[in-house]
C-alpha positions as CSV (number, residue, x, y, z in Angstrom):
1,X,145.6,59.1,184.3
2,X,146.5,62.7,184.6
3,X,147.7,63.1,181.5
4,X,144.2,62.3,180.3
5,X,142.9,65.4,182.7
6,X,145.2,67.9,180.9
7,X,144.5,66.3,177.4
8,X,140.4,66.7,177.9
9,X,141.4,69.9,179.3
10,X,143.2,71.4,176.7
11,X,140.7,70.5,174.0
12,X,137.9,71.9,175.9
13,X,140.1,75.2,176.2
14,X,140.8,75.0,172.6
15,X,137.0,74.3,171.6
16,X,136.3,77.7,173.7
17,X,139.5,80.0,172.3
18,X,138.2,78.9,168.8
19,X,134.7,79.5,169.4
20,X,135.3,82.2,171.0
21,X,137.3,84.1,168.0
22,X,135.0,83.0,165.4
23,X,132.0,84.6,167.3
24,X,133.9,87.8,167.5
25,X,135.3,87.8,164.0
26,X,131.6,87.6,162.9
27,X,130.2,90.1,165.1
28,X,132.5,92.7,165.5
29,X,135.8,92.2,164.0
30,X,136.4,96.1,164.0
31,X,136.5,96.4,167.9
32,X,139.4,93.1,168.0
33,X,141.4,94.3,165.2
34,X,142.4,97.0,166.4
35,X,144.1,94.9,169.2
36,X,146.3,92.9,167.2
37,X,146.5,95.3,163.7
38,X,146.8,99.0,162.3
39,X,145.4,98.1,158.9
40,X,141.9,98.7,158.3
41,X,139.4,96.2,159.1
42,X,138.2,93.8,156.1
43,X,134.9,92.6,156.6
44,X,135.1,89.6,154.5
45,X,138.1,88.1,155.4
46,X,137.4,88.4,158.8
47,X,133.9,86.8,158.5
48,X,135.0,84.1,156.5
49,X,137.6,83.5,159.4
50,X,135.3,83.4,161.8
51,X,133.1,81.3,160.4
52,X,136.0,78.6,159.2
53,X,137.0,78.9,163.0
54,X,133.7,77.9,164.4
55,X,133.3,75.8,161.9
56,X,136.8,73.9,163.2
57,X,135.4,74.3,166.6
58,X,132.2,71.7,166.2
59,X,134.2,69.3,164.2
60,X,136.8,69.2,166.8
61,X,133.8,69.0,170.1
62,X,131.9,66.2,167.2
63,X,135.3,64.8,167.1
64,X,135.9,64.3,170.8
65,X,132.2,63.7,171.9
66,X,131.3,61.8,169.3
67,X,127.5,63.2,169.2
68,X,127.7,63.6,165.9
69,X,129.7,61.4,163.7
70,X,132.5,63.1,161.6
71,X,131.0,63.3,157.7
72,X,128.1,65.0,159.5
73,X,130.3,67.4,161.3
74,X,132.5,68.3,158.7
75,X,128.9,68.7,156.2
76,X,127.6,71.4,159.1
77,X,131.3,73.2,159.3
78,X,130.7,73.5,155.6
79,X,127.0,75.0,156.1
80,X,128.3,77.3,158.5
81,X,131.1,78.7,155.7
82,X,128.3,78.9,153.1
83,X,125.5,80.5,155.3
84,X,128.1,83.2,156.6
85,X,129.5,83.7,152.7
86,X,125.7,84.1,151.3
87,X,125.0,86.7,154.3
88,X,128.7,88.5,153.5
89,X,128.1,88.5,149.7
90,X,123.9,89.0,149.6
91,X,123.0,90.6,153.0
92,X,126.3,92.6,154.1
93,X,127.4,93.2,150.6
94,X,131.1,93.5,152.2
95,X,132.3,90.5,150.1
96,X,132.5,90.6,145.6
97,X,129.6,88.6,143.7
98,X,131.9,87.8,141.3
99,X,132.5,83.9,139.6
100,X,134.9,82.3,141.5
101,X,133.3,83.5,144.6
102,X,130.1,82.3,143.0
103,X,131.3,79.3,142.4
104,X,133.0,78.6,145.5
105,X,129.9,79.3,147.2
106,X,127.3,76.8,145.2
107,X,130.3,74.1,145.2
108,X,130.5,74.4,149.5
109,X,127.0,74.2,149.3
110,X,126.7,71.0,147.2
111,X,129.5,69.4,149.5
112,X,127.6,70.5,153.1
113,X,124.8,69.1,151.3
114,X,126.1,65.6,150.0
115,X,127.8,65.4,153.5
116,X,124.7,65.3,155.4
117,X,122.4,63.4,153.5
């Protein structure tokens, strides 16, 4: 029985710590950075983090709640990877429109998409 408490426990804390860093890799990586690196801050890589960490963050809650079921999950992780991309690549402009990253983006979209219908 205890065991269980800690378990529970520790994924909540774990669905908070990632939440938590991928909300602050997408909106201000430059002020955490500077905590952890010297190296100048790179905006993409660091939004694209984030966004794969929340993204890990609701399948894991999905996962243990089981509000959502798992395909569905994963298909909205995937959305949140695209949607942050498309802003890096079209709206910040921090992040190459170039093929591959082209390609990766319309290929994440088709699998979010055929995971949620």
């Amino acid at each position: 029985m205890p065991k269980d408490i800690f378990q529970k426990f520790a994924l909540g804390l774990a669905i908070i710590m990632l939440t938590a860093w991928g909300l602050i890799l997408i909106i201000s990586p430059g002020q955490i950075t500077s905590l952890f690196s010297t190296e100048p801050v790179n905006h993409a890589f660091a939004g694209m983090m984030g966004a794969a960490l929340l993204g890990l963050a609701f399948i894991s809650l999905a996962g243990i709640t089981r509000w959502v079921p798992t395909q569905k999950a994963l298909g909205i992780a995937m959305l949140i990877l695209v949607v942050e991309t498309a802003y890096l690549m079209l709206g910040a402009e921090v992040m190459l429109v170039t093929l591959p990253t082209t390609i990766s983006l319309i290929s994440a979209a088709a699998v979010a998409f055929f995971l949620l219908i």
